[in-house]
C-alpha positions in Angstrom: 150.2 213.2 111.0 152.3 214.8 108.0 149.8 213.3 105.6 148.9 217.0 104.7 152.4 218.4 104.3 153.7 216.4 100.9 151.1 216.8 98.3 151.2 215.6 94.8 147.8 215.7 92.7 147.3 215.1 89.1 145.7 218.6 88.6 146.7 222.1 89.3 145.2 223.6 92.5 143.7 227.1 92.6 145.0 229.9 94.4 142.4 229.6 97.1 142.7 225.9 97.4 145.9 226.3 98.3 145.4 229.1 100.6 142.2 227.0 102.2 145.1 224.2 102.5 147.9 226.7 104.1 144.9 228.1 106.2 144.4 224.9 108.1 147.4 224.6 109.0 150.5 221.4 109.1 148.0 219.5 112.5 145.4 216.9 110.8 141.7 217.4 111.3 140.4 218.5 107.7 139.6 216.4 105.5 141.2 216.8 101.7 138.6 217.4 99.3 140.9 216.6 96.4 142.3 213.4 97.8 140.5 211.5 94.6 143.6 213.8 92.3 146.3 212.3 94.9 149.2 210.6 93.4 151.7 210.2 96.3 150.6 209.7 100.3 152.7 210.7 103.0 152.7 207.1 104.7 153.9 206.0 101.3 157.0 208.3 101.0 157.5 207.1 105.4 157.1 203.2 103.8 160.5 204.1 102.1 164.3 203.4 103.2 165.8 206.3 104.4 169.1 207.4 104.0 171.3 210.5 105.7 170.3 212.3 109.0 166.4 212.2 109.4 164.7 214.0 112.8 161.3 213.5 112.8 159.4 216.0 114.7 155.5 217.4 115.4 155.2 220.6 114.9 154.4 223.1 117.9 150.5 223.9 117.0 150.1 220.1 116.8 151.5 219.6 120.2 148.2 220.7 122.0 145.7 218.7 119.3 148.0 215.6 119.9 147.8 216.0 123.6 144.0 216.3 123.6 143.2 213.3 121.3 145.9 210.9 123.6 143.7 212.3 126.7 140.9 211.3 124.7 142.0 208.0 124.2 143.2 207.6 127.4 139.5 208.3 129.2 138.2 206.1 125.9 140.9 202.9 127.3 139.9 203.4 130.7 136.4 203.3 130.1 137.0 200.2 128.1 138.9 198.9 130.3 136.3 199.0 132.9 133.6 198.0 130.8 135.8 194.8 129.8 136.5 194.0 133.5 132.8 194.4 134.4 131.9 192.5 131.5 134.3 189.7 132.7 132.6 189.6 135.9 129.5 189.1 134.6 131.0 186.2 132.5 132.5 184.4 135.5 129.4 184.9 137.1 127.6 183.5 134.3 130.0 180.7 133.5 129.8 179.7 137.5 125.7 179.9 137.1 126.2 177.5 134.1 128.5 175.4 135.6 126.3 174.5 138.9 123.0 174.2 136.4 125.1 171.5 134.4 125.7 169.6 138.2 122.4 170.1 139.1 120.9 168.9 135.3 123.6 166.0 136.1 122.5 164.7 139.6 118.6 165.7 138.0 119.1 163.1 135.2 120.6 160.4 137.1 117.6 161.0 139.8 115.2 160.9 137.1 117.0 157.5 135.6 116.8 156.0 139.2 113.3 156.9 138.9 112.0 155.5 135.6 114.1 152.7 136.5 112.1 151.8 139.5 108.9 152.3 137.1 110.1 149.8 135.3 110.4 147.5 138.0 107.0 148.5 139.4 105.2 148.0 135.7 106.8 144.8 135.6 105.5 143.7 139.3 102.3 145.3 138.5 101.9 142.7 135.5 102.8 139.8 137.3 100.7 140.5 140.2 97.7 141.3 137.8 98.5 138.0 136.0 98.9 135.7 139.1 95.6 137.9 140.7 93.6 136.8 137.6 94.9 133.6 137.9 94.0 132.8 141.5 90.4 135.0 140.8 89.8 131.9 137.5 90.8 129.0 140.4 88.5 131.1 143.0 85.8 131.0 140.8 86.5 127.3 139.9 86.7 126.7 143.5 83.2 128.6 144.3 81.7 126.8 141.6 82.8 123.2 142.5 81.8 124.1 146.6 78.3 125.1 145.6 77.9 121.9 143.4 79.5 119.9 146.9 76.6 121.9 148.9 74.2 120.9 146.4 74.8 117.2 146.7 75.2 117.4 150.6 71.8 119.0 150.7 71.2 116.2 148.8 72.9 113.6 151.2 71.3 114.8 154.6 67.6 115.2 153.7 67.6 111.5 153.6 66.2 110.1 156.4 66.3 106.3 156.3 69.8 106.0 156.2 71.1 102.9 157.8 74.3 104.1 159.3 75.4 101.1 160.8 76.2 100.6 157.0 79.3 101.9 158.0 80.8 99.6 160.3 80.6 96.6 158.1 84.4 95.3 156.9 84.2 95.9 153.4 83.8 99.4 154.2 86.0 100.1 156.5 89.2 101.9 154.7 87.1 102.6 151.4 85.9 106.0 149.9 82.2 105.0 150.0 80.5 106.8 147.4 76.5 107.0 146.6 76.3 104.4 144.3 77.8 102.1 146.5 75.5 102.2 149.5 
């Protein structure tokens, strides 16, 4: 705050700089317009030991512009404050959002791995049954074709009319596939 009390500049001040200087008095607030010429700072000469009996003190007139800037920074902390708490309330908020979307994205996955697992499974039934269903349609059509060459034949077999049937009973056919040829 003494910044403006020691001065040391590498060129010689006017009358009415110095006067503008006195003017504004030993309380901060102006800025130095030669501060470029400045040799020396006041926080260095404060950087050094110190020896003998020091006091530090602010003057009187600086009192009042101190007080004002620590209520200042006061209301400036507060509000801060505030805004850092309410801001931390909307984090935990936030972080307890994320944390049940992560559980719900968890049980969400494994529901959906369950689920394309059991596709799987299905795809794979599905081609099996398709295989065995073309399968039994090949022996179906076998089968269809085989009875309607059997009907054929039978139509064949019962328009004739001269049949001896008593054919039948004779020994050497009794126990024997009799076929056409051999009656």
């Amino acid at each position: 705050w003494y910044q403006r009390r020691v001065r040391v500049y590498a060129e010689e001040l006017t009358a009415g700089e110095v006067a503008a200087m006195h003017a504004a008095g030993m309380c901060p607030g102006q800025e130095d317009e030669h501060k470029e010429t400045k040799l020396i700072t006041w926080e260095e000469i404060l950087e050094q030991t110190r020896s003998g009996t020091v006091t530090e003190f602010i003057p009187a007139p600086c009192t009042e512009i101190l007080m004002r800037e620590l209520d200042q920074t006061r209301e400036e902390l507060n509000s801060t404050k505030l805004t850092l708490s309410e801001t931390m309330e909307e984090l935990q908020s936030i972080s307890t959002k994320l944390n049940t979307t992560e559980f719900t994205l968890s049980d969400t996955m494994e529901e959906l791995q369950s689920i394309s697992t059991k596709l799987n499974t299905t795809e794979f039934t599905l081609s099996d049954t398709m295989e065995e269903l073309r399968s039994i349609t090949t022996k179906l059509n076998t089968t269809e074709e085989k009875l309607l060459v059997t009907e054929g034949k039978l139509k064949n077999c019962t328009t004739t009319t001269d049949w001896d049937w008593s054919l039948f009973t004779q020994a050497r056919y009794i126990n024997q596939t009799i076929s056409a040829e051999m009656a």
